[in-house]
C-alpha positions in Angstrom: 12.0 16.9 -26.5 12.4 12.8 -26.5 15.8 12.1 -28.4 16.3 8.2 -29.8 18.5 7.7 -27.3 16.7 8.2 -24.7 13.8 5.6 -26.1 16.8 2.9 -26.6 17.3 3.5 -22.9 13.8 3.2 -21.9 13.2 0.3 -24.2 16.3 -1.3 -22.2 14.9 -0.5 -19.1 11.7 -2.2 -19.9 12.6 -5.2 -22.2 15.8 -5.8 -19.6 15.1 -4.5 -16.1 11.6 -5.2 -15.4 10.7 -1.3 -15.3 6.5 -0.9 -15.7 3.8 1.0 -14.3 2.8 -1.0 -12.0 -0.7 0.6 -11.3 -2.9 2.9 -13.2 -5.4 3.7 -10.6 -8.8 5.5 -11.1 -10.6 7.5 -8.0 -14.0 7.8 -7.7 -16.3 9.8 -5.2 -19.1 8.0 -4.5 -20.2 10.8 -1.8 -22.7 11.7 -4.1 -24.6 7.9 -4.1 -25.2 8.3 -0.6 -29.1 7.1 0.5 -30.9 6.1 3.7 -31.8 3.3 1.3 -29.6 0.3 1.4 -30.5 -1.1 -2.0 -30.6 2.0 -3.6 -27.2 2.8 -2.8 -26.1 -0.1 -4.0 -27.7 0.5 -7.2 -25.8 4.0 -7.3 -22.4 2.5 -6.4 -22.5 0.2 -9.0 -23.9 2.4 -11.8 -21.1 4.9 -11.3 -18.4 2.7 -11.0 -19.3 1.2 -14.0 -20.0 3.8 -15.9 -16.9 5.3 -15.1 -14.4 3.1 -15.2 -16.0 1.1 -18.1 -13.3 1.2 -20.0 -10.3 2.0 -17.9 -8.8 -2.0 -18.3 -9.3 -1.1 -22.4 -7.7 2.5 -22.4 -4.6 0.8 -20.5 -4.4 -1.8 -22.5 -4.0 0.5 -25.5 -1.4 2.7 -24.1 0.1 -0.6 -23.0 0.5 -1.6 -26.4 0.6 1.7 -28.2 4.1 2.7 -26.3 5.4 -0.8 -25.1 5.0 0.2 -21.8 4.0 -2.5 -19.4 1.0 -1.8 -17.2 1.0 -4.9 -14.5 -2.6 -3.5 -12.9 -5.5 -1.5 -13.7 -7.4 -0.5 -10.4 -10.0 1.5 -8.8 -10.3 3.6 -5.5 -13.4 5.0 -4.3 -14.1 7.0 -0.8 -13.9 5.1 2.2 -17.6 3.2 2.3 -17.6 4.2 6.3 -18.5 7.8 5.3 -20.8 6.6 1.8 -22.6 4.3 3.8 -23.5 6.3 7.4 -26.9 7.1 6.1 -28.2 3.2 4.9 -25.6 0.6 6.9 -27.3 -0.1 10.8 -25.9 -3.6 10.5 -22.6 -5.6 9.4 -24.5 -7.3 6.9 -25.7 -4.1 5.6 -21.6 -3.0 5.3 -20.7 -6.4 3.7 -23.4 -5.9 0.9 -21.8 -2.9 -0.2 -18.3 -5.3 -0.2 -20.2 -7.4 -2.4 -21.6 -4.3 -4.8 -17.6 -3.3 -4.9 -16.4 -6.9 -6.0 -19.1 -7.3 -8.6 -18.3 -4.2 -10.0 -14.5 -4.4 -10.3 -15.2 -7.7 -11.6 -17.1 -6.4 -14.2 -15.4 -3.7 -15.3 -12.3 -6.4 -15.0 -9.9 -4.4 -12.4 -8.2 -6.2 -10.3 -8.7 -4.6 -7.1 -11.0 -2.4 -6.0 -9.8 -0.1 -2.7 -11.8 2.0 -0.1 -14.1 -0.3 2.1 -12.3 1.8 4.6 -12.9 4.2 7.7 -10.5 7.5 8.7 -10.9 7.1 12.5 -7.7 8.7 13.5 -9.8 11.1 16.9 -12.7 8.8 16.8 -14.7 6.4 15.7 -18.6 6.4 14.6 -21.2 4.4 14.7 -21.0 3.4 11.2 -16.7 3.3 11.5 -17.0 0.7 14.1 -19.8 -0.9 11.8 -17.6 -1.1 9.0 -14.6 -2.2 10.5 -16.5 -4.8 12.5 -17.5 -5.8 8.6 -14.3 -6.5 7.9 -13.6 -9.9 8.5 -17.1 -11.1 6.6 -16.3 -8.5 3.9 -12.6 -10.0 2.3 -13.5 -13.5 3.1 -17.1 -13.3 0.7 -15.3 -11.2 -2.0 -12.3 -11.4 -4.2 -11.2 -7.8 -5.9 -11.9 -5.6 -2.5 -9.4 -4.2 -0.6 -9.7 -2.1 3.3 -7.6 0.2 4.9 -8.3 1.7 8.3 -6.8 5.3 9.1 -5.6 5.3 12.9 -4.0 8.1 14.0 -2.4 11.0 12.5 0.4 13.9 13.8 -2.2 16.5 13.8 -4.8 14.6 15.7 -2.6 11.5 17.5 -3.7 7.8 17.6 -6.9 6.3 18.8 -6.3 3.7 20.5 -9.7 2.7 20.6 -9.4 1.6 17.1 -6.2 -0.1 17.3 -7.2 -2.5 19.8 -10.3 -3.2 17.8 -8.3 -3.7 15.0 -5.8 -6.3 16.5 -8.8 -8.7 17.5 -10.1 -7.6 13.5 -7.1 -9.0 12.1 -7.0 -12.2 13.9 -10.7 -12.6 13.1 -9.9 -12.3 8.9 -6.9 -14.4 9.4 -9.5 -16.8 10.9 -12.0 -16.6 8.1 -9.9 -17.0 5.1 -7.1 -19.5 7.0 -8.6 -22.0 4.0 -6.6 -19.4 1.3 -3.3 -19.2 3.7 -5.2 -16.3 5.5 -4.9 -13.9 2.1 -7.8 -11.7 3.8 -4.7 -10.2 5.9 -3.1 -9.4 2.7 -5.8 -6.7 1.5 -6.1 -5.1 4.9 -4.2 -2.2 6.1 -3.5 0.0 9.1 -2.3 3.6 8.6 -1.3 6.5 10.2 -1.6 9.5 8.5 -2.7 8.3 5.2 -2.5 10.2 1.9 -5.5 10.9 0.0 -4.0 9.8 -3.4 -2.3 6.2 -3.2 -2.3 4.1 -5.7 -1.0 1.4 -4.4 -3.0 -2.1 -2.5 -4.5 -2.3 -0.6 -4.2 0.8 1.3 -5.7 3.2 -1.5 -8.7 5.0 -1.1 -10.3 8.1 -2.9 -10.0 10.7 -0.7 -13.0 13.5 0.6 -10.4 16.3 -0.8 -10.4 14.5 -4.1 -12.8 15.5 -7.1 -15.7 13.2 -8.8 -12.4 10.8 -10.6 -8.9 11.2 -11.1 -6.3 9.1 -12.5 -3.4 8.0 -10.5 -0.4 6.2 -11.6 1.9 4.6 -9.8 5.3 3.1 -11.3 8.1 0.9 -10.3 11.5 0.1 -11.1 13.8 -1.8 -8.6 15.8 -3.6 -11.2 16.4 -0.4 -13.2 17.7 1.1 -10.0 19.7 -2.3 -9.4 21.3 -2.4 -12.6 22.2 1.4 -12.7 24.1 0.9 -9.2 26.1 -2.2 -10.8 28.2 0.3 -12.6 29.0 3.1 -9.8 30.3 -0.1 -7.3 32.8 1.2 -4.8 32.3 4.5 -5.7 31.5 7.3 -3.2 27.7 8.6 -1.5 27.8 11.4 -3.8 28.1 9.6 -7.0 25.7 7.0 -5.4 23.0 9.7 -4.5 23.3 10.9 -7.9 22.6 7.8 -9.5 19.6 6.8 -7.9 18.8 9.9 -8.4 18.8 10.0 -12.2 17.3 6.8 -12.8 14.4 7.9 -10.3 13.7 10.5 -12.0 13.7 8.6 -15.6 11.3 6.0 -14.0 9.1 9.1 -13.1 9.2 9.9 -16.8 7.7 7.2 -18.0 5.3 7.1 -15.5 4.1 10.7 -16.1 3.4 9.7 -20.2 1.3 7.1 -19.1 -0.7 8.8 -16.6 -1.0 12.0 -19.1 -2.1 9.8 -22.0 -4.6 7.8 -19.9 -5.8 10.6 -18.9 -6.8 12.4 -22.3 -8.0 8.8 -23.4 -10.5 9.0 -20.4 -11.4 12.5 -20.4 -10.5 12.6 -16.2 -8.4 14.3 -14.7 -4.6 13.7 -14.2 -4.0 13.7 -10.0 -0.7 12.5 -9.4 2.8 10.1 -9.6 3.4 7.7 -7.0 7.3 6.9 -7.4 7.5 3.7 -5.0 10.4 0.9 -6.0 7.6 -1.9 -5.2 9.1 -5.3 -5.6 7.8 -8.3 -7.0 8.8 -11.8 -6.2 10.3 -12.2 -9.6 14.3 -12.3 -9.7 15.7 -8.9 -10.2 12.6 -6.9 -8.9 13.6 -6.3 -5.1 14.4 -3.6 -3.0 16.6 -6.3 -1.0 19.0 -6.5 -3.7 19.8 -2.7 -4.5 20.1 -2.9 -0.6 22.9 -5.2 -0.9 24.0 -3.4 -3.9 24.4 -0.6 -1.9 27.1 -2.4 0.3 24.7 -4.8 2.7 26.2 -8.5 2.7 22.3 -9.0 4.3 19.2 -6.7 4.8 19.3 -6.5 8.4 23.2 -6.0 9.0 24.3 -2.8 10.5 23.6 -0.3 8.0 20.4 -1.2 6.5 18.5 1.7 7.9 20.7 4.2 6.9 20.8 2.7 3.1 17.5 2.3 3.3 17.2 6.1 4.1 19.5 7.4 1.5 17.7 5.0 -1.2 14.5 6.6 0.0 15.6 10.3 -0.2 16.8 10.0 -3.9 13.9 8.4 -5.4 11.6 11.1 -3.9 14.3 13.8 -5.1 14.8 12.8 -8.5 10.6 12.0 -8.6 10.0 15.6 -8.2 12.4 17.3 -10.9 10.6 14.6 -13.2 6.6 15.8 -12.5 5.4 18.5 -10.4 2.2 16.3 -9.5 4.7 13.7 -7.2 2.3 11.6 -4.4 0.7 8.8 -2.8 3.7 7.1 -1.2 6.4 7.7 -3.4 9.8 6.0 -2.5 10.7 2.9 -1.2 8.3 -0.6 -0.1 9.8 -3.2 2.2 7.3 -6.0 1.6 8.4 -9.2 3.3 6.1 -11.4 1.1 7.0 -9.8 -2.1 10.7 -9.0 -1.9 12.8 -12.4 -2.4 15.8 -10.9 -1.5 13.4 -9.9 1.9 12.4 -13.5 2.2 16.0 -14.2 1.9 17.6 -12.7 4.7 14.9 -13.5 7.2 15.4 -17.0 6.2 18.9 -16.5 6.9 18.6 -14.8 10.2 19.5 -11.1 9.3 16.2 -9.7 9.4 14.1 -9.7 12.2 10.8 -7.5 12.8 12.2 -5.5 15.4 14.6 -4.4 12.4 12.1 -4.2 10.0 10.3 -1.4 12.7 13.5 0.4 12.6 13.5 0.6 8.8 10.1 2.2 8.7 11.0 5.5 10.4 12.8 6.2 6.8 11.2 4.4 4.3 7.5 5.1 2.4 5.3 2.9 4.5 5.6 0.2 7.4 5.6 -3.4 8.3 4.4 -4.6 5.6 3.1 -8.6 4.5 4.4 -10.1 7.3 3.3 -13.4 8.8 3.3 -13.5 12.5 2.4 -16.9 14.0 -1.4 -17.9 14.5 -1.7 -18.2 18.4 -0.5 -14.6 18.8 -2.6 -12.6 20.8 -5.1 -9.9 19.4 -3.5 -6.9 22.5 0.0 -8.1 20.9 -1.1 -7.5 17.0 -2.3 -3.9 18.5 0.6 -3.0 19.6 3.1 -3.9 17.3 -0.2 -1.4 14.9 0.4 1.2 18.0 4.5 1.0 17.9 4.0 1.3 13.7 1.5 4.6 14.5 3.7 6.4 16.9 6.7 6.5 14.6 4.3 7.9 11.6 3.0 10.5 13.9 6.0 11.4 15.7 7.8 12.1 12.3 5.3 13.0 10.5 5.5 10.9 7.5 2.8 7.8 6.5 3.7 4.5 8.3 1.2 1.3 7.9 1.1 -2.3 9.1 0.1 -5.7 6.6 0.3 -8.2 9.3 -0.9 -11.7 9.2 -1.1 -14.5 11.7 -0.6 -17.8 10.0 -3.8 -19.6 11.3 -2.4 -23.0 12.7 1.7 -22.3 11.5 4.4 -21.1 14.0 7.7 -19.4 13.5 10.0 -21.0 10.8 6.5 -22.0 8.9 5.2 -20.1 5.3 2.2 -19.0 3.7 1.6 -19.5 -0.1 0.0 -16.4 -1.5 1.6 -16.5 -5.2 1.5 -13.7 -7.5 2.4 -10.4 -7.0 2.3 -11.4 -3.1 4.7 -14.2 -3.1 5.3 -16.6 -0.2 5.7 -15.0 3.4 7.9 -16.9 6.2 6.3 -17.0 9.6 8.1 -14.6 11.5 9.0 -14.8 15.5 7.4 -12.1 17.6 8.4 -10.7 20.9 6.5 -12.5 23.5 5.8 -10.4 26.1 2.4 -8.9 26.5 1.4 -5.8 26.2 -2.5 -6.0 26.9 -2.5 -4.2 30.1 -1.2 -1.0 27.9 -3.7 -1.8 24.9 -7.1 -1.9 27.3 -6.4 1.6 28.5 -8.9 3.0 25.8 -9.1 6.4 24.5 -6.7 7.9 21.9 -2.6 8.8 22.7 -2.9 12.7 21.8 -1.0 14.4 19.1 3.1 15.2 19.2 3.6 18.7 20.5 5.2 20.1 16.9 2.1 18.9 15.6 0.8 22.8 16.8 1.4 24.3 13.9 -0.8 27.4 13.6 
């Protein structure tokens, strides 16, 4: 049972720490509007997004206003279009119509962002993957709301390689298209390995073939909460630290779990699951950086910051599960450059570089994430720095991703201007040496050996 002083706290946490949900995300199959007939399945992919998700931005409003509880983004996730549009899509153009069917719908129903123009291509990829992805590029730069993700390897099944060198010259080609916007088509494009079936998080969520018809995923945030609750254990020892996140973690969980429970009996749809990721925003006093320096860091990027960034990552997802049994998606903590100030901050001061940043993703929830790269690099050297960020997801079995964009016509030292939720990014320096040799092997890196599980 609530007590009033737990509501003063979460009142405090929200009117003074920048808690919120950050996401309430609905998932939709759309397996069943497959057709051979491209305008048909359009038809059908608009009608049931529509239809169900009519009045998701409305139902999150109310709870929204109802509890106090601030709900930054209402969003949808449907199954990757790769695998809805086999049947009807012998073309690009066929693939970026359904982009287009996608952003008119989320624009109508008034999410957002829509996620799942996607393709899980982590043996292989098939006719219509390669279709899709060769899409890409035409897809983000002709729409607004629609986000991609690309699944390239996995521990059970390894990385295909095949895909990731596709993928580099991809990347460079949507940077190209939309360098007029500071290349944002980068932004809402993602590379995983071993991707859940249930984030709710941009731009990598999709609504996953294990998933039923809909589902309601939420997914909540709190770095300042965190932040501030570390301000009064300073100097103290890793114990009373772990505990601390801990706690909070699990508070933040909390609140996230009455949201996603209420939305759900609003919408009559299922409840799937709690996505517990600190996700910063470029607002002061909603970064990951700064519990990082909190933590005892004079700089993200000094000695250290992996193993902070490890123990910060291990609470969060232990005090997310005594909060909810239905924990998922990412769940723990995001190391967006764009997004992060404190992030921005030390790679302006020389402390973070993105060799570091690798090294921080064998712990943390995801990967490199919104980085700029300069414009002239080379397509073989975006593909590997996607094939280093695979081979430490597979390896330790745990999701890794790369958000990577070359700054169309900057260099090192330059930014891009995003602003929003995604901030300003500083043109990072890369390694120089190529790599292409390695990339144009073809074929697919095979799977870990303690991926034999049976």
């Amino acid at each position: 049972m609530i007590n009033i002083n737990e509501v003063i706290e979460t009142n405090k946490m929200i009117e003074q720490e920048k808690l919120d949900v950050r996401t309430i995300t609905l998932g939709i199959s759309l397996l069943d509007c497959a057709d051979s007939r491209l305008d048909e399945l359009n038809r059908k992919i608009y009608d049931k997004i529509t239809r169900i998700a009519g009045n998701l931005v409305a139902t999150g409003n109310k709870i929204q206003k109802e509890y106090g509880i601030p709900i930054v983004n209402k969003r949808i996730a449907v199954t990757p279009i790769a695998l809805v549009g086999a049947a009807a899509c012998k073309s690009v153009d066929d693939y970026v119509s359904i982009a287009k069917t996608l952003d008119k719908a989320a624009f109508d129903v008034g999410v957002n962002f829509i996620g799942g123009y996607s393709a899980l291509v982590s043996k292989a990829m098939t006719e219509s993957d390669r279709l899709l992805i060769e899409s890409i590029p035409m897809a983000l730069s002709q729409t607004e709301r629609v986000c991609s993700s690309v699944n390239v390897g996995s521990t059970k099944t390894g990385i295909d390689m095949n895909a990731v060198k596709l993928l580099g010259e991809i990347i460079l080609k949507t940077a190209e298209a939309t360098k007029d916007r500071d290349c944002i088509g980068c932004a809402k494009l993602v590379v995983f390995c071993n991707a859940p079936d249930d984030n709710p998080f941009m731009a990598g969520a999709f609504h996953g073939v294990t998933e039923g018809d809909a589902v309601i995923n939420v997914g909540v945030s709190g770095p300042g909460v965190v932040k501030k609750a570390l301000e009064s254990v300073r100097g103290a020892d890793f114990e009373t630290l772990c505990e601390t996140i801990k706690k909070t973690a699990f508070k933040i969980t909390r609140v996230g779990q009455l949201v996603a429970r209420e939305a759900s009996r609003l919408m009559n749809i299922p409840f799937g699951i709690i996505d517990l990721s600190l996700a910063p925003t470029p607002a002061m006093g909603d970064s990951v950086a700064e519990i990082l320096k909190e933590i005892g860091l004079e700089e993200v990027g000094a000695p250290g910051t992996t193993a902070a960034l490890a123990l910060l990552n291990d609470q969060v997802k232990k005090g997310g599960v005594m909060a909810s049994s239905y924990v998922g998606g990412l769940s723990g903590a995001f190391i967006p450059v764009s997004e992060d100030q404190g992030m921005i901050d030390s790679v302006e001061a020389g402390a973070l570089t993105l060799e570091k940043l690798e090294a921080m993703t064998c712990v943390c929830s995801v990967g490199l994430d919104m980085i700029a790269i300069p414009g002239d690099t080379k397509a073989t050297t975006i593909s590997g720095i996607i094939a280093d960020e695979m081979a430490i997801g597979m390896v330790n079995q745990k999701t890794t991703a790369v958000r990577i964009i070359p700054a169309i016509g900057k260099k090192a030292g330059d930014r891009l201007e995003f602003g929003g939720l995604l901030g300003y990014a500083p043109v990072m320096s890369i390694n120089r040496f190529d790599c292409g040799d390695f990339i144009n092997r073809g074929g697919r890196i095979p799977a870990p050996i303690h991926s034999f599980k049976n």
